[in-house]
PyMOL Python script that loads the backbone (N, CA, C, O; Angstrom):
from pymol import cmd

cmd.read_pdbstr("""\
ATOM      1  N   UNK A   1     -96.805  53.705 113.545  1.00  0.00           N
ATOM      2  CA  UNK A   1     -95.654  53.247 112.801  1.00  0.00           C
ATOM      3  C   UNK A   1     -95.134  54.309 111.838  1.00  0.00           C
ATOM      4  O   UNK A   1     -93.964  54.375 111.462  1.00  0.00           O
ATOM      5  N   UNK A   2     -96.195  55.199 111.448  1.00  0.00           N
ATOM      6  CA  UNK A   2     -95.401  55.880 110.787  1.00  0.00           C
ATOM      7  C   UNK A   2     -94.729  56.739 111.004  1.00  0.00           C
ATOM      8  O   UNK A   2     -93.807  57.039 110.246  1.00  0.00           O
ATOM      9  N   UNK A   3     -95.071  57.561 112.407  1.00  0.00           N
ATOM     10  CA  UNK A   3     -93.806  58.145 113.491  1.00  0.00           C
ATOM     11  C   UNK A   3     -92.478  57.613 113.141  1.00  0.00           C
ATOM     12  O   UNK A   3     -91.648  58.139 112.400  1.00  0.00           O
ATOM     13  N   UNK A   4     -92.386  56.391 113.836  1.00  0.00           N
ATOM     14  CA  UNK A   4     -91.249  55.753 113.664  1.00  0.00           C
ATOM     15  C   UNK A   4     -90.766  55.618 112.157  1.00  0.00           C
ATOM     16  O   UNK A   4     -89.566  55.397 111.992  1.00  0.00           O
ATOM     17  N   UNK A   5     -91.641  55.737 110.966  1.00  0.00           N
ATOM     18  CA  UNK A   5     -90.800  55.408 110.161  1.00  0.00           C
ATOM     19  C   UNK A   5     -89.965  57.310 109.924  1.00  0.00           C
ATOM     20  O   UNK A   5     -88.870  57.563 109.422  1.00  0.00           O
ATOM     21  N   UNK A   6     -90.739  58.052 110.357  1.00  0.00           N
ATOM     22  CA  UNK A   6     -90.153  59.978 109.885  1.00  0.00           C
ATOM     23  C   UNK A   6     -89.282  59.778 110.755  1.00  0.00           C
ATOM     24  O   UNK A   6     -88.162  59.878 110.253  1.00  0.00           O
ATOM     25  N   UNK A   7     -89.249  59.443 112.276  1.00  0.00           N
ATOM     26  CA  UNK A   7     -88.169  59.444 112.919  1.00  0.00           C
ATOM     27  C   UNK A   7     -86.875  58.397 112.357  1.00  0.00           C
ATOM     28  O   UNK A   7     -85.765  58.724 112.776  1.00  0.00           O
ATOM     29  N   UNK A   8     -86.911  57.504 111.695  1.00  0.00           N
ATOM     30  CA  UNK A   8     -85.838  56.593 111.239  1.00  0.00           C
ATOM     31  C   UNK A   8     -85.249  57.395 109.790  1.00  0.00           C
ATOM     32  O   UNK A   8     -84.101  57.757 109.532  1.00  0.00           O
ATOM     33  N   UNK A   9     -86.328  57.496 109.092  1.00  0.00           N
ATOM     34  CA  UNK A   9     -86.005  58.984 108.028  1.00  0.00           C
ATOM     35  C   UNK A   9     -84.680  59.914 108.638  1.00  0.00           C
ATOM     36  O   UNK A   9     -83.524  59.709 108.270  1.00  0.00           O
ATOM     37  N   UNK A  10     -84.980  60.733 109.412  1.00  0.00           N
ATOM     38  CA  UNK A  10     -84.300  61.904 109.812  1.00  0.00           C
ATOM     39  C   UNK A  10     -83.148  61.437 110.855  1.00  0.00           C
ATOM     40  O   UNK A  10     -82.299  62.179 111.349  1.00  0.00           O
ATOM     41  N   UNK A  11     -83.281  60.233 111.053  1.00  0.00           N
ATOM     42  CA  UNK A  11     -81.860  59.371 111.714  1.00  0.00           C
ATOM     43  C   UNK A  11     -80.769  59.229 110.150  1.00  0.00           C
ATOM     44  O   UNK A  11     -79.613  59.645 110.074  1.00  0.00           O
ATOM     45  N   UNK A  12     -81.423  58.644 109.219  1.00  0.00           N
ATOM     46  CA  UNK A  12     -80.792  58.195 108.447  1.00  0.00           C
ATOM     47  C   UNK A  12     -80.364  59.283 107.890  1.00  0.00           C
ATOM     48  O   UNK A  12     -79.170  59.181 107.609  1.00  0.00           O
ATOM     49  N   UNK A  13     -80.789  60.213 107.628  1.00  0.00           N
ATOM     50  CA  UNK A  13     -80.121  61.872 106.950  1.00  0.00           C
ATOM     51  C   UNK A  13     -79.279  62.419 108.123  1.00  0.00           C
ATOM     52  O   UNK A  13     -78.436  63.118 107.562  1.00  0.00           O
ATOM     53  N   UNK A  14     -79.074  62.469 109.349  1.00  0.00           N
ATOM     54  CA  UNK A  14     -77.987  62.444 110.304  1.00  0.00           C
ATOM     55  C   UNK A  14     -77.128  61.591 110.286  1.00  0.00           C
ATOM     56  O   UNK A  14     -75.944  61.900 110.420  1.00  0.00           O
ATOM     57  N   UNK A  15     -77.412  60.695 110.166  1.00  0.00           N
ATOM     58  CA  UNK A  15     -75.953  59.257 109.807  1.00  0.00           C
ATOM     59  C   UNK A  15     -75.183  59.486 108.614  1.00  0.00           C
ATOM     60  O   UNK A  15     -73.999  59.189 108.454  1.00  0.00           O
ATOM     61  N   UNK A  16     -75.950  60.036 107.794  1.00  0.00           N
ATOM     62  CA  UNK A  16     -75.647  60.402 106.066  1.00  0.00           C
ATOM     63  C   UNK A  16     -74.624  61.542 106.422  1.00  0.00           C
ATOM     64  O   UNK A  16     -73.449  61.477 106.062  1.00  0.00           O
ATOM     65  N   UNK A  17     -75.214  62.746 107.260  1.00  0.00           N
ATOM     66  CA  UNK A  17     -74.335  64.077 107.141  1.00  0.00           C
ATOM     67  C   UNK A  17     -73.159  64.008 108.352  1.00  0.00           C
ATOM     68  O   UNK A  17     -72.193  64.770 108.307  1.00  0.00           O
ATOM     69  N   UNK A  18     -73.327  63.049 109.411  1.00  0.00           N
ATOM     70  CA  UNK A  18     -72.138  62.721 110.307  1.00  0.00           C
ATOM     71  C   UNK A  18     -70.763  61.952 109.252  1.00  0.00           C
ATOM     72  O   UNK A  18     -69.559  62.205 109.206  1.00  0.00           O
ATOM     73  N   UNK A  19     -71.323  61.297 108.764  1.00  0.00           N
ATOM     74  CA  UNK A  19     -70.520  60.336 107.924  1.00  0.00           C
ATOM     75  C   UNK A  19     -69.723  60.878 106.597  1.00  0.00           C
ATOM     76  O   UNK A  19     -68.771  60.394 105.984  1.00  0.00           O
ATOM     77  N   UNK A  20     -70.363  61.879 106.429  1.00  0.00           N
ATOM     78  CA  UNK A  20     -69.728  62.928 105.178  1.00  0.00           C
ATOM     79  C   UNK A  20     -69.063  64.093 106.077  1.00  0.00           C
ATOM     80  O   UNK A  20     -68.549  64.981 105.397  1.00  0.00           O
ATOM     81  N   UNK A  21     -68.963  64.281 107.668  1.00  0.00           N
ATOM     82  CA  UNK A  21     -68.165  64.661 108.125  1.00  0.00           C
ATOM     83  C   UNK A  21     -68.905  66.687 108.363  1.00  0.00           C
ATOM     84  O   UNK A  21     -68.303  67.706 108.702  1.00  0.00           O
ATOM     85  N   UNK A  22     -70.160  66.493 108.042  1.00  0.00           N
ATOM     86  CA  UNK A  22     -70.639  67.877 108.195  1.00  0.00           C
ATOM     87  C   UNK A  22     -71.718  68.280 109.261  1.00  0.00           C
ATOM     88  O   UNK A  22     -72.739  68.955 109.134  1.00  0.00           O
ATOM     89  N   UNK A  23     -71.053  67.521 110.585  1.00  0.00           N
ATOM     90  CA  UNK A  23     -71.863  67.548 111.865  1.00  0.00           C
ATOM     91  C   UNK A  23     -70.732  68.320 112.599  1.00  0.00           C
ATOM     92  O   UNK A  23     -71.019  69.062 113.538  1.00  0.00           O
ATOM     93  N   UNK A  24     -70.073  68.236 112.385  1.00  0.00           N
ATOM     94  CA  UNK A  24     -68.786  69.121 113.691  1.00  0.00           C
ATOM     95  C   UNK A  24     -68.637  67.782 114.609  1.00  0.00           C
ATOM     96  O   UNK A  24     -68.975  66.608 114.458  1.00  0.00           O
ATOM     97  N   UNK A  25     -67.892  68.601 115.750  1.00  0.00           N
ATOM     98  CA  UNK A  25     -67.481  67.189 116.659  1.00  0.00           C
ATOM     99  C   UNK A  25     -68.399  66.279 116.971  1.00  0.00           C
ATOM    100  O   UNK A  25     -68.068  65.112 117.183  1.00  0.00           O
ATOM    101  N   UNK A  26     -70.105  66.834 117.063  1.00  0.00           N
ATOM    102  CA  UNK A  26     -70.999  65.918 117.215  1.00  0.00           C
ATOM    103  C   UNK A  26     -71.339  64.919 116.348  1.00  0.00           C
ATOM    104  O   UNK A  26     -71.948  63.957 116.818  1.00  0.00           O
ATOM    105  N   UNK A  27     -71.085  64.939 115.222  1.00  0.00           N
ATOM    106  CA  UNK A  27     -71.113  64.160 114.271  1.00  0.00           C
ATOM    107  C   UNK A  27     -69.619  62.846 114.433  1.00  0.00           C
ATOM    108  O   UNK A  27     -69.596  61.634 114.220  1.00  0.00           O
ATOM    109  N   UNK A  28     -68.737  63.648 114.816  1.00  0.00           N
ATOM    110  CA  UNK A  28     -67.880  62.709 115.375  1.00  0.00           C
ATOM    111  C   UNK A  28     -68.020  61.962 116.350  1.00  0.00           C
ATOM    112  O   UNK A  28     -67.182  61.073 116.500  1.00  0.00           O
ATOM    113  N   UNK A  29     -68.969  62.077 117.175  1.00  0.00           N
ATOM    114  CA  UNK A  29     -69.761  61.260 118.692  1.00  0.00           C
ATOM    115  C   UNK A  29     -70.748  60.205 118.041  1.00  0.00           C
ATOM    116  O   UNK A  29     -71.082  59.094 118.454  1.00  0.00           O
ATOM    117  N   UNK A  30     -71.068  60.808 117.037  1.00  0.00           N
ATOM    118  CA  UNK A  30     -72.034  60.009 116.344  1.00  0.00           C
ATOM    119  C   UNK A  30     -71.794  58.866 115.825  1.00  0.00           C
ATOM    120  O   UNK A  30     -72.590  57.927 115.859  1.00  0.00           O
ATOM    121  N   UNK A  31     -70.202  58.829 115.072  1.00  0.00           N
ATOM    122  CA  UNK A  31     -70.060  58.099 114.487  1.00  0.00           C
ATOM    123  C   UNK A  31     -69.168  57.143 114.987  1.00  0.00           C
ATOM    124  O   UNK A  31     -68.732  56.125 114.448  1.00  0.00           O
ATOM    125  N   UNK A  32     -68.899  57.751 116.414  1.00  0.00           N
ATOM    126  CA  UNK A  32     -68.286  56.684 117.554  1.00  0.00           C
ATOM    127  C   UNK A  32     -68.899  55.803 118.007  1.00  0.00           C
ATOM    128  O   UNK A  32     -68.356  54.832 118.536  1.00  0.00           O
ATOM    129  N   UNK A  33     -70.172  55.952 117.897  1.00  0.00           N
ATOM    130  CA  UNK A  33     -70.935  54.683 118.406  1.00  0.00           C
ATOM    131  C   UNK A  33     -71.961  54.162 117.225  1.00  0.00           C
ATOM    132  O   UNK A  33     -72.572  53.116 117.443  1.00  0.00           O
ATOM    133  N   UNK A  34     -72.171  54.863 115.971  1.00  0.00           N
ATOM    134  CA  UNK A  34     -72.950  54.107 115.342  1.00  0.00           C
ATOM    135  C   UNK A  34     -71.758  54.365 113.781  1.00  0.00           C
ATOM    136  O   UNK A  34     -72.004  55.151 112.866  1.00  0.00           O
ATOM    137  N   UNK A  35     -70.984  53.806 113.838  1.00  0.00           N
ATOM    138  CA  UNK A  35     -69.745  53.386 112.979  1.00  0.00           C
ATOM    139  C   UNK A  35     -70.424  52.988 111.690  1.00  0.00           C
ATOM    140  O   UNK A  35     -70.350  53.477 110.563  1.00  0.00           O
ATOM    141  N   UNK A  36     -71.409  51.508 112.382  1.00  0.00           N
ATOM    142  CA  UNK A  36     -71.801  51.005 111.140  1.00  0.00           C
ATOM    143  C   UNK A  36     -73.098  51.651 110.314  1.00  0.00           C
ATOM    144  O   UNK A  36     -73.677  51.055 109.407  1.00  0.00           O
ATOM    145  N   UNK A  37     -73.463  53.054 110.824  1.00  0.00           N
ATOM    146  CA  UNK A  37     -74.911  53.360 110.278  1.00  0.00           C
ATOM    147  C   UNK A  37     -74.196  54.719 109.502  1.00  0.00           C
ATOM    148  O   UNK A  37     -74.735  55.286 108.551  1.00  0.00           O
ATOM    149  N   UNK A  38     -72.965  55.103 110.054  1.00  0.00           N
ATOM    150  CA  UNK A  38     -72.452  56.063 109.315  1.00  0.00           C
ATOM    151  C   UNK A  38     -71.443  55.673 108.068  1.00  0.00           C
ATOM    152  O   UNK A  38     -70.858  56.528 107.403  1.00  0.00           O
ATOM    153  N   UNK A  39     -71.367  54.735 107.926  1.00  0.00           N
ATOM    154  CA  UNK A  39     -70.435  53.486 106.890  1.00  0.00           C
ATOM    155  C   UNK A  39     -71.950  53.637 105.913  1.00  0.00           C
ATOM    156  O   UNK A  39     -71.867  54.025 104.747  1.00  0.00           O
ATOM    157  N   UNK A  40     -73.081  53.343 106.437  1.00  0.00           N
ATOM    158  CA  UNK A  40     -74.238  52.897 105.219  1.00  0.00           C
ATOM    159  C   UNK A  40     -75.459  53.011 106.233  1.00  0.00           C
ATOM    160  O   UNK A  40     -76.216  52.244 106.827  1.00  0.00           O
ATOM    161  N   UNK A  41     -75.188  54.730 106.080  1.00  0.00           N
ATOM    162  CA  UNK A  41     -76.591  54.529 106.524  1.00  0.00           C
ATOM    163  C   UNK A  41     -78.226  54.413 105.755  1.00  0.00           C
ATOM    164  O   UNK A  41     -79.363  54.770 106.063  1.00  0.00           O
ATOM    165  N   UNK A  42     -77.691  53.824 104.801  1.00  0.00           N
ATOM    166  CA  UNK A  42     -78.650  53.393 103.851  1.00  0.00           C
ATOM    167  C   UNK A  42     -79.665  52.224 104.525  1.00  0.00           C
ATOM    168  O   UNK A  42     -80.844  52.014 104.241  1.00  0.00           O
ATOM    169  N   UNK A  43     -78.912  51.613 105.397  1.00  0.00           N
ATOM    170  CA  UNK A  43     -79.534  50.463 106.705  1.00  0.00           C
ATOM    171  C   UNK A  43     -80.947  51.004 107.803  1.00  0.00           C
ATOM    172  O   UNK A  43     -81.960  50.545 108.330  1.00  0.00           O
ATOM    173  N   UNK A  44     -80.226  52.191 107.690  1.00  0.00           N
ATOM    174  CA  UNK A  44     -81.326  52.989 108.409  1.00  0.00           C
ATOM    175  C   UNK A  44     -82.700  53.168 107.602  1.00  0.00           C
ATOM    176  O   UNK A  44     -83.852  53.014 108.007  1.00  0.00           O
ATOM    177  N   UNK A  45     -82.212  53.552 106.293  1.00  0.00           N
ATOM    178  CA  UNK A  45     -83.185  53.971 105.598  1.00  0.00           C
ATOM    179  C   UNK A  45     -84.391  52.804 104.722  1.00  0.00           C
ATOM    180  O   UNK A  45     -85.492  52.828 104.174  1.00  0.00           O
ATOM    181  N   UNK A  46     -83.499  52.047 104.996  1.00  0.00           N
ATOM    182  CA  UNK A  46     -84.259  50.675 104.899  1.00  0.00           C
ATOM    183  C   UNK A  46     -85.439  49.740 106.019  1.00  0.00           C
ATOM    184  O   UNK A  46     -86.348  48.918 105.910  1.00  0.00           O
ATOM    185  N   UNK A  47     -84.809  50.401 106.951  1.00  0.00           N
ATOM    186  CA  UNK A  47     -85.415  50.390 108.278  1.00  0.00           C
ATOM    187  C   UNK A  47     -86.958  51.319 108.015  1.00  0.00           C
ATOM    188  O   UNK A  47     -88.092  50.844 108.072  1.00  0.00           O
ATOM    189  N   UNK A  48     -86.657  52.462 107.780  1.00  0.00           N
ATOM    190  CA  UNK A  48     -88.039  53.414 107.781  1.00  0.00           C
ATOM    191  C   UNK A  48     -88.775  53.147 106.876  1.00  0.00           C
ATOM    192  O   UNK A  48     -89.986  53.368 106.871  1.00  0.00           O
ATOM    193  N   UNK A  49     -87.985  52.516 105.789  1.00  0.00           N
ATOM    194  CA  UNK A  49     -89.479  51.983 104.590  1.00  0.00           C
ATOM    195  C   UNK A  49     -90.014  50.379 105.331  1.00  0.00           C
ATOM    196  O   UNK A  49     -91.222  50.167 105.429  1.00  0.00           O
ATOM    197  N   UNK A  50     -89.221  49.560 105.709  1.00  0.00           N
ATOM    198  CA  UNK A  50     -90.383  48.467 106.485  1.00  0.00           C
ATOM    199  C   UNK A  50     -91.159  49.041 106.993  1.00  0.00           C
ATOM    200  O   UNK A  50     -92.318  48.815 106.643  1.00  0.00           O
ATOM    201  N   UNK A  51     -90.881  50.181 108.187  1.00  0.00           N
ATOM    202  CA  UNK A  51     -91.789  50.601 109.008  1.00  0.00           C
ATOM    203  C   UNK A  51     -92.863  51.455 108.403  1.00  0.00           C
ATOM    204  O   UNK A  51     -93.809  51.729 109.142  1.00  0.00           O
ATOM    205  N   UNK A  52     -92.869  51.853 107.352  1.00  0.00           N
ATOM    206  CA  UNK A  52     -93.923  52.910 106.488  1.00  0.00           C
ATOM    207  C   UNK A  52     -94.782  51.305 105.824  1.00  0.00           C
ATOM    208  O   UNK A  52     -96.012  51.243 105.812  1.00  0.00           O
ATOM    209  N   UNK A  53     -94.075  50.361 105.420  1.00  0.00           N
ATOM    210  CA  UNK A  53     -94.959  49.153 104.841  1.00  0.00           C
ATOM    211  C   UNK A  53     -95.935  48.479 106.127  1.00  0.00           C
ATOM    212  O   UNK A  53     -97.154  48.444 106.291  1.00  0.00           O
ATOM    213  N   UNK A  54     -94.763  47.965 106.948  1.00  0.00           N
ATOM    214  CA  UNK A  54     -95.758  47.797 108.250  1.00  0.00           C
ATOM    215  C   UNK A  54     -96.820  48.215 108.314  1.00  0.00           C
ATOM    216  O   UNK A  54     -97.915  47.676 108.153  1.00  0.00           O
ATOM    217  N   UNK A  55     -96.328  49.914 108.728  1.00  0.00           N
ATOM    218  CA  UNK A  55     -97.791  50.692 108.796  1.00  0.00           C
ATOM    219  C   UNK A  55     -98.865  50.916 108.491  1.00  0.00           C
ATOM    220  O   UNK A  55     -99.880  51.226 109.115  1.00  0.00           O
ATOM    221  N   UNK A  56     -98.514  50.666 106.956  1.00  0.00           N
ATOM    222  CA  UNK A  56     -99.531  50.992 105.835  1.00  0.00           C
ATOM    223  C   UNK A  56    -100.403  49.147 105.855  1.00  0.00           C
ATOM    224  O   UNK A  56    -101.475  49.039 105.259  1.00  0.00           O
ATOM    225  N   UNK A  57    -100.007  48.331 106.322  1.00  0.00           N
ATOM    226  CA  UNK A  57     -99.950  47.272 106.135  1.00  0.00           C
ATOM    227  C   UNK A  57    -101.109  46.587 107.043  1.00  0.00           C
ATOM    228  O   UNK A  57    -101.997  45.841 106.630  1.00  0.00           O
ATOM    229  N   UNK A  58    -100.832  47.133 108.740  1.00  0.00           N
ATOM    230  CA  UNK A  58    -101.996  47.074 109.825  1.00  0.00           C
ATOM    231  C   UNK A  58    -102.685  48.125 109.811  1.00  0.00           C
ATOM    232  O   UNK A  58    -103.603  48.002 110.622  1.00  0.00           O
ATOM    233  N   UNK A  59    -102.707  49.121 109.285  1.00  0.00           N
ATOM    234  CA  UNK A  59    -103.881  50.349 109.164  1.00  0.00           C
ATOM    235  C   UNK A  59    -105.174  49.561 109.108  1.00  0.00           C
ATOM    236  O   UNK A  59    -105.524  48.550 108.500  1.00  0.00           O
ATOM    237  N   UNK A  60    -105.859  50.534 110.110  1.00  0.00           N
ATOM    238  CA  UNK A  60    -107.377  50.164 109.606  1.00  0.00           C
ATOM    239  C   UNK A  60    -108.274  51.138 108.970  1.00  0.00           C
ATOM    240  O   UNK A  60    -108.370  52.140 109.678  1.00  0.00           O
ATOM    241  N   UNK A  61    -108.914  51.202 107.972  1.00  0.00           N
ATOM    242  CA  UNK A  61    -109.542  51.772 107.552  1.00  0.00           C
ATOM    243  C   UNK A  61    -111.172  52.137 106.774  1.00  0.00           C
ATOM    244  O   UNK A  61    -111.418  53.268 106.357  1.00  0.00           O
TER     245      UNK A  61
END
""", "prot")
cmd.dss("prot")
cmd.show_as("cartoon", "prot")
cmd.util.cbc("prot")
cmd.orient("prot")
């Protein structure tokens, strides 16, 4: 889980820099299909802290 939460991390800092318009045209592809994550991709980033709680949550140790 905590893969997934670095990978949702570094989604959400791409949604952040598509959305502020400093991806080039790819950032414009980006934000053709994920509209609403480049509007707030704060959604994303909310996403990677469940998944870091999750994680931390079923760990065994």
């Amino acid at each position: 889980m905590y893969f997934v939460a670095a990978v949702l991390t570094v989604l959400a800092g791409l949604f952040y820099a598509a959305g502020n318009n400093e991806l080039g045209s790819w950032g414009g592809d980006m934000c053709r299909y994920g509209s609403t994550f480049c509007d707030n991709p704060f959604y994303v980033l909310v996403g990677a802290i469940l998944a870091a709680v999750w994680g931390r949550f079923v760990s065994i140790r």
